[in-house]
N, C-alpha and C positions, 0 to 999 in steps of 0.2 A: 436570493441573489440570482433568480430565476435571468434576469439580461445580464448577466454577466457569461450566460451558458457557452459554451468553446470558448473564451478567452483565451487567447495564447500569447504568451510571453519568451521570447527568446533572451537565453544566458549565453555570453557566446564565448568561445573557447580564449581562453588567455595565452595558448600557446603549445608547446610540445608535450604530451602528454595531459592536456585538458580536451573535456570532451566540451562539447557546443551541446546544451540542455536544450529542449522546448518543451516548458511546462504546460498544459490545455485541461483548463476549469470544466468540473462538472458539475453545473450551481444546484440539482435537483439534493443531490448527498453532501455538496461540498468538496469533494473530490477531486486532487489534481492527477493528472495522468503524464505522463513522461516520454519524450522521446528522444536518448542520448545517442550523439554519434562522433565516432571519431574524426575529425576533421581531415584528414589526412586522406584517408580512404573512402569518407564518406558510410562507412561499415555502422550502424546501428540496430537498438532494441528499444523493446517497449517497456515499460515498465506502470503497475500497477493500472493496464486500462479497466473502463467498466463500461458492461454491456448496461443499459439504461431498463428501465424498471419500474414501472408504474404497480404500486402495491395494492391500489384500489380496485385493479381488474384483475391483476397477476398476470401482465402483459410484458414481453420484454420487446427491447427494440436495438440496433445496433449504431444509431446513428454519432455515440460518442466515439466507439473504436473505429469506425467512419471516418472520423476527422482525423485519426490516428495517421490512417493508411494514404489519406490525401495529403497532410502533412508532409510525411516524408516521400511523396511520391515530384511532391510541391520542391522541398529543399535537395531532392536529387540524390538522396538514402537509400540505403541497401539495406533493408530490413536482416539480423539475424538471427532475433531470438525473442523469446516473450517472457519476461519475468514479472515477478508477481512478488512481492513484500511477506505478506501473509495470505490466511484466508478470511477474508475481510468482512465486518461483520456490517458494514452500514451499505455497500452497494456490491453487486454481481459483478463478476471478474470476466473478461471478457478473453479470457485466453481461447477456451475450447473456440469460440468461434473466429480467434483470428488463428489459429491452428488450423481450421478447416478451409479456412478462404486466405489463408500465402503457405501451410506448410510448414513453417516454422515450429521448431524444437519449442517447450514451454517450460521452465522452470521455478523452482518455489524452494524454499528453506527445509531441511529434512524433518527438523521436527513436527511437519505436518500430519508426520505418523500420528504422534499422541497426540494432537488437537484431534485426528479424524478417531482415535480409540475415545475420546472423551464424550464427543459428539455423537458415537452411535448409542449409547444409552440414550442421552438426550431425544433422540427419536426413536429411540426403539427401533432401531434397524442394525443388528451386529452384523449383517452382510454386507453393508453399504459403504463408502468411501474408500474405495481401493486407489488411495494414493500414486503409488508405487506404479499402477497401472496408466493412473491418471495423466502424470505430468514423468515429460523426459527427463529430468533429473533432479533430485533431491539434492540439496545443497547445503553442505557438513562450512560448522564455523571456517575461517581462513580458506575454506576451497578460492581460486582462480581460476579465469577463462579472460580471452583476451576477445575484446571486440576490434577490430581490423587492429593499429599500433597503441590500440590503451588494454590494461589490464583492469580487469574489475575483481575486485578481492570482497570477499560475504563476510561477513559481521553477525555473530549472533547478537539480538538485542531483543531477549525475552522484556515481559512487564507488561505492554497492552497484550499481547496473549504469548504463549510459553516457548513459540518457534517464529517471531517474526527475524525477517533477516534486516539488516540495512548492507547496501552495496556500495561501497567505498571506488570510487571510481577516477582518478588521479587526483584534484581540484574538488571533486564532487561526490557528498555522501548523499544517499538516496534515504531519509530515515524512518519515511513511513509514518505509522501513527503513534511513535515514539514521545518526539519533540514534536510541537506546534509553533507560528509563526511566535517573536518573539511575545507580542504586545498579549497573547494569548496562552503561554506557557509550556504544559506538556496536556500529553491525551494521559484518556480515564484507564484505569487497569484493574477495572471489577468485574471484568467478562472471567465465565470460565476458564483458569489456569493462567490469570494474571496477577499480577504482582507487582503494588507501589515500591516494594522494595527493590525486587529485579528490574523495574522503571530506573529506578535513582541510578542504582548500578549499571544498566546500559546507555543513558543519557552521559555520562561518565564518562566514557567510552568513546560514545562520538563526539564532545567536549573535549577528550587530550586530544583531539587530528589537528593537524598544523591551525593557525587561527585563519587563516586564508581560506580553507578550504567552506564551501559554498554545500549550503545543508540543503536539501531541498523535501520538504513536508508532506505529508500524504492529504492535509486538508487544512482548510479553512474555513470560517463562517463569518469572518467582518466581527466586528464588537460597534459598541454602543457609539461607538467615536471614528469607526472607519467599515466603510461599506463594502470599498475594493476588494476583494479578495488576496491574498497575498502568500505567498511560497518559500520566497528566498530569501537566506540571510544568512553570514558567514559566523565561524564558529564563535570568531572574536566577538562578532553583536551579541550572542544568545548569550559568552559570558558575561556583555555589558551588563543586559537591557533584558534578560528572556525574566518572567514574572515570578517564575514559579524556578529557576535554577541557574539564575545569576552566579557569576563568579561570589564564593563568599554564604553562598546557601549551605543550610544545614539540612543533612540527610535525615534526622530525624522529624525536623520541623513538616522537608518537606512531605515525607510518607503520611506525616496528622494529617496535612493539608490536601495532599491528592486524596486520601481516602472518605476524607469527611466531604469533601469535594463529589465523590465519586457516589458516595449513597445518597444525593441528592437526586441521581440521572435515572430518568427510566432509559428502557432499553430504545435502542434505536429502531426506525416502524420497519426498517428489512431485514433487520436482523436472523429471525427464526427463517423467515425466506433465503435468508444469502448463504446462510453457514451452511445445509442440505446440496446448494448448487455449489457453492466455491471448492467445497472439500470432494468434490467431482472435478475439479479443473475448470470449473464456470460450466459444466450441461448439466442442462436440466434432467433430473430422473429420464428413463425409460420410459416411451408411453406403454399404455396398460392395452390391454384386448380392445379399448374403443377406438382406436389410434392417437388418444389422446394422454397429456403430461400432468401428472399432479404431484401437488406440492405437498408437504407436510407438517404441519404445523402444532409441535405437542402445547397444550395446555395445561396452567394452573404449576407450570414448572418455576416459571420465575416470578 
């Protein structure tokens, strides 16, 4: 979906306590990235951007959270916060670098602790991912914070990995790589400290929120029958029409189904690349005595 790259779509607010969404496609990953703001005040955050990542050279580049900061410089936003879903395992999180270039606080789900305890065997680095250090605040299930006159309440919603959040935010749940668009189902939950089961039961979850409210997906990739990329679709559609957790689905059926689903996937190609940087807050390692950043890549693990 490489010309589909910054697509952006506007959701626009329905009213007093709805935020006005603009979702901006990242076609390299699939990746949509988020910018909600309250209408009122114009007061917004980002949510899940990605620094872009070329895995063939091990080159990064900023020009998706780019369009981030144009965006809302464009719609007349007040940037106030950088949040992040999880730590993502298909593209680079681009917090540290929008931290560094507006300042803004950056936020993430607490239990990043035990993804980043999980991950440092994985690499063989137990000194590495200090969370805690990383991102200004860790974020406990039901925690709130208000963006200018909307409240955004955190959602724990383990399953694609053990500490993703979804941010419920009047009208509008943030859900990450939970739920996918309908025509596509739900995401896979065979990474380290995932769980089809904790899938079903946090799909659940954001499936009782009013049927109005507006889900908005961390990706998409088009199917065999729609090329567009796509985001949006309120509770009530996913329990029309969603493939895989339709109103009327059975829990057991569906955990066969994601799971046999799931060992079909190799891993994603940024994977080993993205989880080292994300559970840093999106930087790169430390450069070493050359002045230079290297990456690390364990083998024969998966």
């Amino acid at each position: 979906m490489a010309d589909h790259q910054h697509l952006t779509r506007h959701s626009p607010s329905s009213g007093p306590g709805s935020p006005d969404v603009w979702g901006v496609y990242e076609a390299d990953t699939g990746s949509v990235q988020y910018v909600a703001a309250c209408p009122e005040t114009k007061q917004a955050v980002v949510i899940d951007a990605v620094l872009n990542f070329d895995p063939a050279a091990a080159r990064t580049s900023t020009e998706s959270a780019e369009a981030l900061l144009a965006l809302a410089e464009r719609e007349g936003l007040a940037l106030a916060r950088i949040l992040d879903t999880h730590p993502h395992a298909d593209h680079l999180m681009a917090a540290a670098w929008l931290k560094e270039r507006t300042g803004l606080p950056c936020a993430i789900g607490e239990k990043v602790r035990d993804i980043a305890a999980l991950w440092r065997g994985y690499y063989n680095e137990p000194d590495a991912f200090d969370v805690d250090a990383r991102f200004d605040a860790l974020l406990a299930d039901g925690d709130t914070f208000e963006v200018g006159t909307l409240r955004v309440r955190v959602m724990l919603s383990p399953g694609h990995t053990l500490g993703s959040v979804t941010y419920v935010m009047g009208d509008a749940a943030f859900a990450h790589d939970t739920l996918m668009y309908p025509d596509m189902g739900s995401s896979r939950a065979d990474f380290p400290g995932g769980s089809a089961a904790d899938l079903w039961d946090s799909i659940q979850a954001i499936l009782a929120l009013p049927p109005r409210t507006r889900v908005f997906v961390g990706h998409d990739y088009g199917t065999k029958d729609r090329d567009a990329p796509m985001w949006e679709a309120t509770v009530a559609e996913h329990l029309e029409r969603n493939r895989h957790v339709r109103k009327g689905t059975d829990r057991a059926a569906f955990i066969a189904t994601r799971e046999e689903r799931d060992a079909t996937l190799g891993l994603p190609d940024r994977m080993l690349h993205a989880l080292q940087v994300n559970l840093r807050g999106g930087a790169l390692p430390e450069p070493e005595a050359d002045g230079n950043r290297y990456l690390k890549i364990p083998a024969d693990r998966f």
